[in-house]
N, CA, C and O of each residue as an XYZ file, in Angstrom:
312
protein
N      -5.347     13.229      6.890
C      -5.955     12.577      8.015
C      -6.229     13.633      9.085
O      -5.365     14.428      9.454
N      -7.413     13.603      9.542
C      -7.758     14.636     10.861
C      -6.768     14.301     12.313
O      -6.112     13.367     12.776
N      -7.019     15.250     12.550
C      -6.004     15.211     13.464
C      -6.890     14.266     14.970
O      -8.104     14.292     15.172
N      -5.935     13.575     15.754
C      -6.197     12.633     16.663
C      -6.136     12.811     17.890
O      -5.545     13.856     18.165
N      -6.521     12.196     18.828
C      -6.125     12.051     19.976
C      -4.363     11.879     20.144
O      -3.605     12.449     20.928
N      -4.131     11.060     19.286
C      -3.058     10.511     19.654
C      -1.995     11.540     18.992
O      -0.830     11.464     19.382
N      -2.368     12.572     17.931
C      -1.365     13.735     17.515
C      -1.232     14.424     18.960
O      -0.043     14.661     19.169
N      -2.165     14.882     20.178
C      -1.650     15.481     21.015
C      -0.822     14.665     21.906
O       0.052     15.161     22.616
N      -1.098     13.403     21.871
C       0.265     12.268     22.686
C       1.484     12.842     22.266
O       2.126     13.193     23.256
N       1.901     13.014     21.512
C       2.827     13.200     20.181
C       3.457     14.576     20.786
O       4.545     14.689     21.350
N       2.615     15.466     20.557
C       3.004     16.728     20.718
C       3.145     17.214     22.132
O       3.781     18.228     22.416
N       2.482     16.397     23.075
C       2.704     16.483     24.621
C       4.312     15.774     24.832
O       5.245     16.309     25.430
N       4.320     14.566     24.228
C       5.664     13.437     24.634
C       7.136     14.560     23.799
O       8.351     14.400     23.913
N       6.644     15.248     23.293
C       7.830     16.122     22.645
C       7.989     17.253     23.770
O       9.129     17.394     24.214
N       7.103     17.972     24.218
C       7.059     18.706     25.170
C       7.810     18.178     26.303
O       8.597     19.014     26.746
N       7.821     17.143     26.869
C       7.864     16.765     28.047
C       9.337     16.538     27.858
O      10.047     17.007     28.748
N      10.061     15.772     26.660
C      11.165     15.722     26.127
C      11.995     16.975     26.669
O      12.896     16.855     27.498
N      11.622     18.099     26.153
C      12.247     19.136     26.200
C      12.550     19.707     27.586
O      13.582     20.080     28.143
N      11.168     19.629     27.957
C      11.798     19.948     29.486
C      12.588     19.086     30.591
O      12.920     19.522     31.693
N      12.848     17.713     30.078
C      13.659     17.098     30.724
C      15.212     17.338     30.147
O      16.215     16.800     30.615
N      15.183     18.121     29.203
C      16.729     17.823     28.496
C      16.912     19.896     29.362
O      17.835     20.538     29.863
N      15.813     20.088     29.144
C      16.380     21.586     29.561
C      16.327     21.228     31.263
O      17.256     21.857     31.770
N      15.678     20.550     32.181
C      16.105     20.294     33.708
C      17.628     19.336     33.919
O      18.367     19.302     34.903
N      17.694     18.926     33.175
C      18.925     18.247     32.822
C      20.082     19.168     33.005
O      20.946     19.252     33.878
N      19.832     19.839     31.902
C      21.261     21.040     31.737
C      21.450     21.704     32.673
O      22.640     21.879     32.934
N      20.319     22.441     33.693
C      20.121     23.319     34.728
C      20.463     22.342     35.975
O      21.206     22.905     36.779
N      20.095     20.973     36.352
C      20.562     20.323     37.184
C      21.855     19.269     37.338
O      22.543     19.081     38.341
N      21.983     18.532     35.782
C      22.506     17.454     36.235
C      22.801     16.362     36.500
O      23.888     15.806     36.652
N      21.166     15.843     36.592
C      20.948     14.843     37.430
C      20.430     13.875     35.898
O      19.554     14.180     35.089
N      21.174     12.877     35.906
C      21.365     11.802     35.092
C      19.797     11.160     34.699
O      19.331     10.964     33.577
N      19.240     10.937     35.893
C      17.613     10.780     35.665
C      17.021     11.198     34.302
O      16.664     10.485     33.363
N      17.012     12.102     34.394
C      16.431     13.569     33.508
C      16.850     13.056     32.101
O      16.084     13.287     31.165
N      17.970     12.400     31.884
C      18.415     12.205     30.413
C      17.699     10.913     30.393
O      17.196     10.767     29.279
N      17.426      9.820     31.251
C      17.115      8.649     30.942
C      15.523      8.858     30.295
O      15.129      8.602     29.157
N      14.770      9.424     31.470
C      13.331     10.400     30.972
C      13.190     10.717     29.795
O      12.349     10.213     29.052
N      14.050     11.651     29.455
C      14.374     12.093     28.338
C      14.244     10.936     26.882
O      13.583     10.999     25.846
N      15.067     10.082     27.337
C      15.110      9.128     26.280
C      14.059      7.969     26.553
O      14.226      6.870     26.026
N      13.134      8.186     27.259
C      12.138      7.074     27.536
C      10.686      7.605     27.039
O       9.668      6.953     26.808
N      10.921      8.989     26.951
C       9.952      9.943     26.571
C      10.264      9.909     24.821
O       9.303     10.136     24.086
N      11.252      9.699     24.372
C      11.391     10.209     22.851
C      11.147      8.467     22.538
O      10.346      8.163     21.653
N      11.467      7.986     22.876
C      11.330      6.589     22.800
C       9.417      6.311     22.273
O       8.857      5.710     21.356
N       9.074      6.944     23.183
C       7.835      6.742     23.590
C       6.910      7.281     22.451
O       5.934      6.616     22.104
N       7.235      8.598     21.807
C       7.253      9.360     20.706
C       7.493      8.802     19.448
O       6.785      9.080     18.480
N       8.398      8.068     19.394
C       8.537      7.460     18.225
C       7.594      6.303     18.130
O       6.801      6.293     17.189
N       7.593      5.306     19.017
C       6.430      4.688     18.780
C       4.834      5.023     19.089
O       4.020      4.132     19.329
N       4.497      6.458     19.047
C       3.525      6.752     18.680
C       3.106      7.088     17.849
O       2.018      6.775     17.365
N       4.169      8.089     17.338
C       4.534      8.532     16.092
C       4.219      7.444     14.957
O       3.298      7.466     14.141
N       5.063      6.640     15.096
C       4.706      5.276     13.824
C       3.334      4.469     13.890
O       2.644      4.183     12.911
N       3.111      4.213     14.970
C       1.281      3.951     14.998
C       0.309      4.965     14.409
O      -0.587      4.560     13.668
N       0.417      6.101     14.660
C      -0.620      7.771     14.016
C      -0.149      7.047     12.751
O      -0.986      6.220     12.392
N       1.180      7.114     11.785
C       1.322      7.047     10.371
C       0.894      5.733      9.495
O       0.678      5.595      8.291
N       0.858      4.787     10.646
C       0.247      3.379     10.257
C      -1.053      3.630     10.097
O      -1.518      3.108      9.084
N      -1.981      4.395     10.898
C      -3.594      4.299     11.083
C      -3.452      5.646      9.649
O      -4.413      5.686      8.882
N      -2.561      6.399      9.455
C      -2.959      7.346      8.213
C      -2.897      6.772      7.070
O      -3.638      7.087      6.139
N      -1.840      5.693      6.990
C      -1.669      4.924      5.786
C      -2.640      3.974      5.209
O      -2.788      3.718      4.014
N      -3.404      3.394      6.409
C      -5.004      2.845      6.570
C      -5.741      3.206      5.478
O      -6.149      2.646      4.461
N      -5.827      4.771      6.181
C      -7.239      5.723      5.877
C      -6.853      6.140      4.114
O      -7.729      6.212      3.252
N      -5.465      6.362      3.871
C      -5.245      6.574      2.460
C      -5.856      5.256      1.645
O      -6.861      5.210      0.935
N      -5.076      4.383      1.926
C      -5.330      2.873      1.087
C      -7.022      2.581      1.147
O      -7.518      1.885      0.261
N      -7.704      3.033      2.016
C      -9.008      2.686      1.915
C     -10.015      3.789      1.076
O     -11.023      3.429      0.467
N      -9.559      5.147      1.165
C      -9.995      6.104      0.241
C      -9.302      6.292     -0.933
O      -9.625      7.206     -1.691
N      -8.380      5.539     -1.186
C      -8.005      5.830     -2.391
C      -7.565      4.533     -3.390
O      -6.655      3.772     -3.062
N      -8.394      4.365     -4.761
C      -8.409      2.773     -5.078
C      -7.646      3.730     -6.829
O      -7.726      4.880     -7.259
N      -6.973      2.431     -7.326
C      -6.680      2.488     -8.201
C      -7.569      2.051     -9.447
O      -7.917      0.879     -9.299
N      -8.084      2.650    -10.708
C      -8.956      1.844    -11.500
C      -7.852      0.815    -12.380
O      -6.626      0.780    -12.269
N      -8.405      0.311    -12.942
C      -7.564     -0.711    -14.090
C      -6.850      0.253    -14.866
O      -5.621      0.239    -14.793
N      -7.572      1.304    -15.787
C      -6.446      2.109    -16.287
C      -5.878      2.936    -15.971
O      -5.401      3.752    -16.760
N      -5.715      3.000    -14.405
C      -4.072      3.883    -13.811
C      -3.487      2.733    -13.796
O      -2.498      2.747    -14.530
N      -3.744      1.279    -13.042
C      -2.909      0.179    -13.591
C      -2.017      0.008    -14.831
O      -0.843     -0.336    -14.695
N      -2.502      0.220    -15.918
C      -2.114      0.026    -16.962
C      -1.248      1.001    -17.528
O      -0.380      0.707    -18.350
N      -1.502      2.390    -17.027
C       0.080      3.261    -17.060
C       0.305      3.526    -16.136
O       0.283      4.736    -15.910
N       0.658      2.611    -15.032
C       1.383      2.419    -14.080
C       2.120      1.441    -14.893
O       3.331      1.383    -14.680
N       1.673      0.745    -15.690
C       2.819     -1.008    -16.112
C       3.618     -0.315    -17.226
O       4.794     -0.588    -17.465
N       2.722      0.821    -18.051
C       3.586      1.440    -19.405
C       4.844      2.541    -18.785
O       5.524      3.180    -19.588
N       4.993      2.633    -17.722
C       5.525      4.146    -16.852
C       6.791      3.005    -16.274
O       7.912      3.407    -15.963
N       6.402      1.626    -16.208
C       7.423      0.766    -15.495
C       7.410      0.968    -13.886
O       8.457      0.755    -13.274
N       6.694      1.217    -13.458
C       5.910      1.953    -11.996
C       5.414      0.586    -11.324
O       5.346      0.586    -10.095
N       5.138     -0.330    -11.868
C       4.689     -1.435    -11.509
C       5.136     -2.983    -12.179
O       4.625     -4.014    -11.743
């Protein structure tokens, strides 16, 4: 799958992660961890939406004929 808009969400919300866990350590301030976890939070459910819309794009480019079916059933695969 080409890469998205939403891969740089991803890779920004990881970024931002980091620097709240590293202002954290340097300050202290409890905030910073909640951020932290509102940001990875945030990541993960973006994360699983990008792999939902890739799983899309597979299932629609890629079809099974009748005879991969059929050793798919001899393989016990199905």
């Amino acid at each position: 799958m080409p890469r998205t808009s939403l891969s740089f969400v991803v890779y920004a919300l990881i970024l931002v992660t980091f620097v709240l866990v590293y202002l954290y350590t340097r300050t202290d301030n409890r905030l910073y961890v909640f951020g932290g976890v509102a940001t990875l939070v945030a990541c993960f459910i973006a994360q699983a939406y990008e792999l939902s819309q890739g799983e899309r794009v597979a299932r629609s480019r890629i079809r099974s004929t009748k005879s991969d079916a059929e050793a798919f059933r001899k393989k016990g695969w199905l």
